[in-house]
N, C-alpha and C positions, 0 to 999 in steps of 0.2 A: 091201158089195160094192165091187171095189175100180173104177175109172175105167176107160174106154175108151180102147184105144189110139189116139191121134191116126191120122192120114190119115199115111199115107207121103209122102214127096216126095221127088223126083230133083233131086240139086244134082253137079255137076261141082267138084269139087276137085284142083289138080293135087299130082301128088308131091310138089314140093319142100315145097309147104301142109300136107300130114298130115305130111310128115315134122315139119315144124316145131312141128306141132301136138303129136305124140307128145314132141319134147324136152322142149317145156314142158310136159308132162303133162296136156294137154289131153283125150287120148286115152289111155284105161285101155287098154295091150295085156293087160293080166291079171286080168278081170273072174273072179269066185268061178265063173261057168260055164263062161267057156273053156277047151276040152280041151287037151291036151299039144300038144307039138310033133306032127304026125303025115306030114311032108312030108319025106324024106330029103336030103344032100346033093345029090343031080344033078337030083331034080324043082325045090328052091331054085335053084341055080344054071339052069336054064331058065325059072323066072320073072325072074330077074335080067336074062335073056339076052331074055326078050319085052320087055321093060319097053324094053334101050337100042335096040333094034332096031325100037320102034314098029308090035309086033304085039299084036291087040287084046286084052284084059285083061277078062273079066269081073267085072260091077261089086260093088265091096266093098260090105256090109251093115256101117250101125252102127246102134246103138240110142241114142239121144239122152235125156239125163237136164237138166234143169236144176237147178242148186242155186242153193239160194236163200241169201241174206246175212242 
């Protein structure tokens, strides 16, 4: 039987942070379940457009793994 999902928790990370996160590949964008692209040119470009204009953003899910050494 495999382990219990930990307890969820709310942590605030700003943009520039995951971005930074993602260059260092901190952050899998392309996990074996995540689906395709499915958000066209002008819905992207209105998230781009919420983002510099400081309109609110529902909160991104991730799934957290540790790897161990």
């Amino acid at each position: 039987m495999s382990e219990a999902l930990s307890k969820p928790r709310n942590v605030s990370y700003t943009l520039c942070k995951l971005n930074d996160w993602t260059e260092r590949r901190l952050i899998d964008t392309n996990p074996e379940f995540q689906r395709d692209i499915v958000w066209n040119s002008t819905k992207q470009c209105h998230l781009i457009d919420s983002i510099i204009n400081n309109y609110y953003i529902p909160p991104i899910l991730f799934s957290c793994k540790i790897r161990w050494k």
